[in-house]
C-alpha positions in Angstrom: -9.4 -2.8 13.3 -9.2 -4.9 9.7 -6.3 -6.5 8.4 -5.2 -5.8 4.7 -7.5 -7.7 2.4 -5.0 -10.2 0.2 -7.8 -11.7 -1.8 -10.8 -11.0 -3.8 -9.3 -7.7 -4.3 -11.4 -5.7 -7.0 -9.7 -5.7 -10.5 -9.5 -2.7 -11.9 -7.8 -1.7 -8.6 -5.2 -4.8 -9.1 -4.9 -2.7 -12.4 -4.5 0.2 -11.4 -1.8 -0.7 -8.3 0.2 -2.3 -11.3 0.0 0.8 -13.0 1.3 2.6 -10.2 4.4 0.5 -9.6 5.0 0.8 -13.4 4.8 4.4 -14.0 6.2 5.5 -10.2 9.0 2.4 -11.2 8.1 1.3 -7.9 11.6 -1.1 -7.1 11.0 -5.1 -6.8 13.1 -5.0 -3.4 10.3 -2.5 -1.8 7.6 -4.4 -3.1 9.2 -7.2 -1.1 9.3 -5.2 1.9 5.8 -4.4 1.7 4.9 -8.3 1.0 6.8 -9.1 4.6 5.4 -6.3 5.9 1.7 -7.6 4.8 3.0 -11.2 6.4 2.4 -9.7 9.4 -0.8 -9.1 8.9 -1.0 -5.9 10.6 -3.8 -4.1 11.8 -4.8 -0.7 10.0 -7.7 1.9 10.5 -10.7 2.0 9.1 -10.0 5.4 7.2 -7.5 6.3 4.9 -3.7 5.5 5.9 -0.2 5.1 4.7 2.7 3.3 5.5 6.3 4.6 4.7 9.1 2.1 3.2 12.4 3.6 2.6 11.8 4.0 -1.2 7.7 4.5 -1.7 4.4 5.1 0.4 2.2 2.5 0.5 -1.5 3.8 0.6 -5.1 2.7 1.7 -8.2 3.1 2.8 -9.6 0.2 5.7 -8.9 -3.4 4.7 -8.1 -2.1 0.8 -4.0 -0.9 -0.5 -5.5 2.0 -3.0 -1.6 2.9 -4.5 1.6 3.5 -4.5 3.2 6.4 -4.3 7.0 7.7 -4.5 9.0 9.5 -1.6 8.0 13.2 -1.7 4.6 12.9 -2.8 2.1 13.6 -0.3 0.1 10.8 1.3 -3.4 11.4 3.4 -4.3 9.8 6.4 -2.7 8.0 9.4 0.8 6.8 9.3 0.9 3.1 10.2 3.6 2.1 12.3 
């Protein structure tokens, strides 16, 4: 199973996660969570997947975090937990 890629992410997806946290007004404290969260350097499947923070839904697809998303929207894949 990969691990969360933390560098050499593609920019224009850097660009567009920004943009999600902006216009979802994605909170510093659960950006925080998630950066813990990624400190553990948990193990995530191949496909697409999601993991759920009291205050957004983290989304991805193998080793790449593809955007954020705010409680109540839908997410596709496997919950991570």
């Amino acid at each position: 199973m990969p691990k969360i890629r933390r560098r050499g992410v593609p920019s224009a997806l850097l660009d567009h996660l920004w943009v999600r946290i902006d216009e979802r007004e994605i909170p510093v404290a659960q950006l925080e969570l998630f950066a813990g969260w990624l400190d553990t350097e948990p193990d995530v499947p191949e496909g697409k997947r999601f993991q759920r923070f009291p205050e957004m839904i983290v989304c991805g697809e193998g080793e790449l975090v593809t955007t954020f998303l705010r409680i109540g929207q839908v997410a596709e894949g496997d919950e991570v937990v």
